[in-house]
Structures are given as C-alpha cells and as structure tokens.
N, C-alpha and C positions, 0 to 999 in steps of 0.2 A: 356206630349204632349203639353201642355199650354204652359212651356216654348218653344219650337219651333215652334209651328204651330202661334200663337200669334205672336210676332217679323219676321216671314216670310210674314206675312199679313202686318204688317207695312211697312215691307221693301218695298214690290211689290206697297201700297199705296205711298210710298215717291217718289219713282223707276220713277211711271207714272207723280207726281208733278213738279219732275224737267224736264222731255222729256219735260214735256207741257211747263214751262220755259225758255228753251233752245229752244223751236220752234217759240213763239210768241212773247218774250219778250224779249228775249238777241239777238240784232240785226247781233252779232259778229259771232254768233255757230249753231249750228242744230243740235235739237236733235235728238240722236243716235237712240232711237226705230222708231219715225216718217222718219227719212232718212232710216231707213231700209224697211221700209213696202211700201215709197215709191218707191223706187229703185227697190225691188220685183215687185210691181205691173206693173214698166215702162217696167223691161227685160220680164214679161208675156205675155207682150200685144206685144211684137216681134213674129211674126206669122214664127212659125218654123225658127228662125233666117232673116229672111228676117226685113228690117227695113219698118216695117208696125206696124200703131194705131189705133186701131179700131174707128173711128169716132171721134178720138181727145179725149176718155171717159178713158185715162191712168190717167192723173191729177185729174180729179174729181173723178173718183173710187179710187184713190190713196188718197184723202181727206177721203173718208168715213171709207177706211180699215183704217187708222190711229184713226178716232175718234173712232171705235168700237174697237178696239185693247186697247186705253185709258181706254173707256166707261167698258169693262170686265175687266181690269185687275185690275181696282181700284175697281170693285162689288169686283171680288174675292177675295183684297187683305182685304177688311172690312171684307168677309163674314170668312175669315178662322182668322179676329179680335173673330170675334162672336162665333165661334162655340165651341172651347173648355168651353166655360161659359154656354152654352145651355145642361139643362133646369135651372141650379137650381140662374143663374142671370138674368133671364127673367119671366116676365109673362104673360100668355096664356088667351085667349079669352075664353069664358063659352063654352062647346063642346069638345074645344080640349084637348088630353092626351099629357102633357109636354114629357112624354115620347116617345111616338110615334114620335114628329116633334121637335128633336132636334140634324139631322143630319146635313149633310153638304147641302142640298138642303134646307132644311128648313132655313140656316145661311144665302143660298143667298140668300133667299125668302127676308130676312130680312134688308139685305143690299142692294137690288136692289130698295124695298119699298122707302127707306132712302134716296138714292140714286137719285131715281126720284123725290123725294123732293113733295111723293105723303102723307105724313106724318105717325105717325106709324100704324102699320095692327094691327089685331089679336094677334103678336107674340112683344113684347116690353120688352127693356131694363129696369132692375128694379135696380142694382148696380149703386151706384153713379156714377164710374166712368166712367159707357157705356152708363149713359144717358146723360152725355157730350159729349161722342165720339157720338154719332146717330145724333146730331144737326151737330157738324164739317164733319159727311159727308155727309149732306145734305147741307150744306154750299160748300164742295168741288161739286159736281153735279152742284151746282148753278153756281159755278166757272166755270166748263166744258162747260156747255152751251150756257155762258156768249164768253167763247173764242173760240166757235167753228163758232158764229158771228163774231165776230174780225178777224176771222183769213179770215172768207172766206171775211166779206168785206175789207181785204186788198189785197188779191190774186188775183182779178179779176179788180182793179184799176192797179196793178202792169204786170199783161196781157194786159192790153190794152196800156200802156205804151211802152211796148216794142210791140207790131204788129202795135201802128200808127208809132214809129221810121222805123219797116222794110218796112210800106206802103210807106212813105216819101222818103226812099231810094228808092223803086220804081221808086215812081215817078220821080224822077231826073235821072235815069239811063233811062228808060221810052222816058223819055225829049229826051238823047242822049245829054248831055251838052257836047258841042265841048272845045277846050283850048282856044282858045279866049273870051268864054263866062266865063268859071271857072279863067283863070287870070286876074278880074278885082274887084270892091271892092263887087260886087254882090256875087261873087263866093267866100270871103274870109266869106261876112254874112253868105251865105249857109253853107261856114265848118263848123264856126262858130257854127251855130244852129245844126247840126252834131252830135257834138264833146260834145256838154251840153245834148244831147239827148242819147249818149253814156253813160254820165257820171250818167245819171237817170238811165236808164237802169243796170250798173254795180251793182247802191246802191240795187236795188231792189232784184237781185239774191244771195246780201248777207244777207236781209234781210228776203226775201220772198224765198229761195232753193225752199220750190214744186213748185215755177213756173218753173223751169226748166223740170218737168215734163211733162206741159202740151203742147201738140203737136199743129203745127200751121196748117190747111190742104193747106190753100190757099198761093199758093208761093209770092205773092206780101205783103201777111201779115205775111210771116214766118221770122224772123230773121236769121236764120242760113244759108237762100238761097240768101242775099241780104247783111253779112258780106262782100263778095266778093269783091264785086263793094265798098262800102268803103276805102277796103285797096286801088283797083285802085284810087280813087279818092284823099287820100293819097298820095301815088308816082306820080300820075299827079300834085299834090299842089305842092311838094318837086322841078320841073320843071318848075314855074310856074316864069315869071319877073316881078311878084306885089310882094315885100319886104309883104304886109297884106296877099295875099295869102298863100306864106310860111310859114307865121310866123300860122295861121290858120289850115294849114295843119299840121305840128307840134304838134298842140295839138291836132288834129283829132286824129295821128297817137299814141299819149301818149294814148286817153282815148279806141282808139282801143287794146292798149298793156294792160289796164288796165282790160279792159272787159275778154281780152283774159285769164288773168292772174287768174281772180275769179273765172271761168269758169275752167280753168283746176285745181286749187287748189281745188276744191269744189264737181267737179262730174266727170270730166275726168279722170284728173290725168296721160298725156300723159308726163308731162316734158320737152315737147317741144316746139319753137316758135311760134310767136302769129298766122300764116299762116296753121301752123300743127296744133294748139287747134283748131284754126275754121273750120279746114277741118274735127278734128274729133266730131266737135259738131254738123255739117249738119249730119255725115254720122250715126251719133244716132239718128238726129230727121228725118231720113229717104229722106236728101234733097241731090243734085250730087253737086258736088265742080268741078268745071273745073279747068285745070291747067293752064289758063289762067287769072284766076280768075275773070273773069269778064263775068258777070251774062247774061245769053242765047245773048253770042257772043255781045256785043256790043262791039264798040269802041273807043267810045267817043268824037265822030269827030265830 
C-alpha cells in the first residue's frame, strides 16, 4: 500500500502547486482546477437558467471554493503522505495508543496540524525523512496563505479598473457627444484615453481570468452593457474629417478587437467577431445587447 497510496498523496500535493502557479503567477495560463470551480460556481449561481447573480457573490464565493478546494486537497494529499508510516514512524503523546490513532483520520489530523503551521500535536514524525517533509508542508500552507492575499489584493484593483473604464463610458454616452464635438482634437484625446483603458483592461482578464467572474449589478459600472457604445464610437471616429480622429479611432477599434479576442479565447469561446463575443459576454453577465448597439437608444447627436 505504501507504494501507491504514498506517490498519489504526492501527486494531489504537486496537482494543487502548480493550479496555484498557473493562477497567480503565470500571467499567460489559468489554472485548470481553479478555472473549473470557478466556472462551476458562475453556471450555479444562473437561477434556473435565467441570467441571474445573486448579489454579485458568483466571484467571491468563486474565490473561496477555489481556496478550500486547494486548502483540502493538499491536507489530503500530505495526509495519505503520512498514513502508510503510521504508527511505527511516528510518535505518540503520553495517553495515546499508536495503535488505536493510526488511521486515515488520524493522518489528517496530522497534516491539517502541519498545515496550519499550528506546529506539531500530540501525534509527530519520528523518521528522518518525514521530519523534513512536516516543516515543507508547513512551508507550503505558509505559501497558501501568503497567495490567497496576493491573489485577492490583485482582483479587486483589477475590478475597479475595469467598472471605472465602463463608468467613463457612461459618462460620455451620458454626455450624448454629437459628431462635431467627437471630430475634433478633444474627441481624438477622448479615444485616445479609451483605447489605453481598453488596453488595461484586456491585460487584466489575462492575468486576473476570475475577474471575469464577478458580476457588475450597476449598468453604468458594468462593462459588458457599455461595450456597445464603444464600438459606436468607433465607426462614428472611422467617419470622422479630423485625420487625429481616425487615426484614434483606429486604435480604439484594434484595442476593442483585442479585448474581444481574450474574452472569447478564454471564457466564451464563440469564434466569432468582435460584435458577437460582446453580445455574448452581456448575455452571460446577464446585461441586453441591442442591435443597434448603442446603449439605451442614444444617438450621439
């Protein structure tokens, strides 16, 4: 049993190392357990298919299940470390019968102690080799703890990044900016500022994926309700007889392809152009796409 149950406790130990690597550390990838449990949590909180979030609490209850998902699987992958060696590489506290507390509850007793980096109990590693391994997993836990701060103070910088870009949009659509105001060198700054707010935006969803999860309630602060008017303001720049206009609009419309493009690589996965990713990113984060695309009826006069 040592050789199997031993090396499947390692493997589930490494298993959780690298999710946690590929989630907070490699800006390129996401790891595959944490995208699974967020992705679960997002289609749960779909109220009988209806595009409904309970209170915006998909992302954060999406953060937690991921860290306890972590948080157990590396107790169990140490504890099923420990348990083939119990009793006769461990020793017992004055009271207790080795025999008695050397099952698999006792292993996790043992690993979860270690774990919490609460130092050793009652029940301690007496083999050389496990009393190295008991400090590296009290080292990994420190590690855990260490990134489950990181992780959230980078999430919730990267949330507010993208709901002041969709307020901003607001506000300019809001405004009702006419084509005499947008073709001049005001309206080319405004893409301008746009189109770099696009581009923060983009890096953030490939760095930080569970933001995508967390839903926005307020449509002024929702991204996915206020892509819309973007692309309008796009094809109105492409129209526009300020040579800076166009040339601004240009890249608005590059950093909206751009967005579109991580977005559907990442969590969509429609295939389609950048018009169709955004219509079906609203219609996930529960927001209406008109086919006019421009955001409760304006038109920009």
């Amino acid at each position: 049993m040592t050789w199997i149950v031993t090396p499947l406790g390692a493997l589930l130990v490494l298993f959780v190392l690298r999710d946690l690597f590929h989630t907070l550390w490699h800006p390129t990838r996401h790891g595959g357990l944490s995208r699974l449990v967020m992705r679960a949590v997002w289609r749960v909180s779909a109220h009988r298919g209806a595009r409904w979030r309970p209170a915006g609490l998909a992302g954060p209850l999406g953060m937690i299940a991921v860290l306890a998902v972590w948080a157990v699987t590396v107790a169990v992958g140490w504890a099923l470390v420990y348990w083939p060696h119990m009793p006769d590489d461990f020793s017992y506290a004055t009271g207790l019968d080795p025999g008695e507390h050397a099952g698999p509850v006792d292993a996790l007793y043992v690993s979860l102690v270690t774990l919490a980096t609460l130092g050793l109990g009652d029940i301690a590693p007496t083999a050389g080799w496990l009393r190295v391994l008991a400090p590296l997993e009290a080292l990994v836990g420190f590690v855990l703890l260490s990134a489950t701060v990181a992780w959230i103070l980078g999430i919730y910088p990267a949330l507010a990044r993208r709901r002041t870009l969709a307020l901003r949009l607001s506000h300019v659509r809001r405004s009702r900016v006419g084509a005499g105001a947008l073709d001049s060198d005001g309206g080319a700054a405004l893409l301008d500022g746009l189109a770099a707010a696009l581009s923060t935006t983009t890096v953030d969803f490939m760095q930080y994926a569970e933001s995508y999860y967390f839903h926005d309630g307020d449509e002024n602060t929702a991204l996915p309700r206020q892509l819309g008017y973007a692309l309008d303001l796009a094809d109105r720049a492409d129209e526009a007889g300020h040579p800076d206009v166009r040339l601004s609009g240009a890249v608005l419309r590059t950093a909206l392809d751009d967005l579109a493009a991580a977005l559907d690589e990442r969590f969509l996965r429609t295939g389609e152009g950048t018009e169709r990713v955004f219509a079906a990113y609203a219609d996930d984060h529960g927001h209406p796409w008109g086919p006019d695309r421009r955001a409760d009826g304006d038109e920009g006069t």
